[in-house]
C-alpha positions in Angstrom: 113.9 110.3 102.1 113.9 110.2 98.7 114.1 112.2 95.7 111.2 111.9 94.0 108.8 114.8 93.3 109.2 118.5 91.8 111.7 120.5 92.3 112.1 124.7 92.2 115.9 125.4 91.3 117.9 128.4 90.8 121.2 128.3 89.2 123.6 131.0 89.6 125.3 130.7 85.9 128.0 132.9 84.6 124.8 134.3 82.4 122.7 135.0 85.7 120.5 133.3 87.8 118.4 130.6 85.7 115.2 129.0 87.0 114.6 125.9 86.3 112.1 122.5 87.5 113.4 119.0 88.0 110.8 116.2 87.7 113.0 113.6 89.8 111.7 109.7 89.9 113.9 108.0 92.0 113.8 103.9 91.4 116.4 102.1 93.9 119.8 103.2 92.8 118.2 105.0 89.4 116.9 108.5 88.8 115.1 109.4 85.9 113.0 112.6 85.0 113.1 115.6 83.3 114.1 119.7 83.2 112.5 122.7 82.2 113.8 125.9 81.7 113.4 128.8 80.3 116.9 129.0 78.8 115.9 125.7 77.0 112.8 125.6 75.6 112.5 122.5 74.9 112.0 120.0 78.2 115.2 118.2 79.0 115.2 114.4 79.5 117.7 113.3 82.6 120.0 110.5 81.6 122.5 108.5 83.1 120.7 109.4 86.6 122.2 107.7 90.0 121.3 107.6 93.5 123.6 106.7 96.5 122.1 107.8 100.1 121.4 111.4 100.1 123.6 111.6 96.5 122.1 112.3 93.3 123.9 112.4 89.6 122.2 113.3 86.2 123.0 114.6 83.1 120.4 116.7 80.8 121.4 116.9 77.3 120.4 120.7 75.4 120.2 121.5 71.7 118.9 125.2 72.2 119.9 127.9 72.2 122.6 126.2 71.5 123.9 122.4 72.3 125.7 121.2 75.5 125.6 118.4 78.4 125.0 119.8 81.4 126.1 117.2 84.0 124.8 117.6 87.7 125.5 116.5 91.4 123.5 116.8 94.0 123.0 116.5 97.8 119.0 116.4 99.1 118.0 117.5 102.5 114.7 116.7 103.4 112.8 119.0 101.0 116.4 120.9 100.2 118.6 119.9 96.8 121.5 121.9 96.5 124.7 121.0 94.1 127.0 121.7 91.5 126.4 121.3 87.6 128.9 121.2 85.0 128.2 123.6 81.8 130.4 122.5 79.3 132.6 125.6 78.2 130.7 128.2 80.0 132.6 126.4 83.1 130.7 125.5 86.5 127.9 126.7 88.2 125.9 126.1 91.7 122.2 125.9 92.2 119.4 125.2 95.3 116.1 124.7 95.5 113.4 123.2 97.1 110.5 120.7 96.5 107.7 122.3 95.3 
């Protein structure tokens, strides 16, 4: 299975819940796309992306509202991502989703 494709997400951040879409190409071991939120307006570029069986890694660099790295991991299930993502000083938060 692989990751390719669009993605509906939901993170549950210490701000709320925050929708976002992941634009995941998935080239052997690399994965490349990009994010849009609404907390960021601009769309995020993912960098530094990795694949290993069902695990996906990826960092999305934002400069508003205000700058941060947030750096992701991820498990896909069939049409299921679900993970963990790293948000600088605001701490740690979860999301899910599904391909859409």
């Amino acid at each position: 299975m692989t990751a390719s494709g669009t993605w509906n997400i939901s993170m549950t951040t210490p701000m709320g819940a925050q929708a976002a879409i992941l634009e995941l190409v998935e080239d052997g071991a690399a994965l490349t796309g990009t994010m849009s939120a609404a907390a960021a307006p601009d769309k995020l570029e993912i960098t530094d992306g990795t694949v290993e069986g069902s695990s996906l890694a990826w960092k999305a660099s934002m400069t508003a509202p205000m700058a941060m790295t947030l750096v992701f991991t991820a498990t896909v299930d069939g049409d299921e991502i679900s993970g963990d993502v790293a948000l600088g000083a605001f701490g740690n938060a979860t999301f899910s989703g599904s391909r859409g």
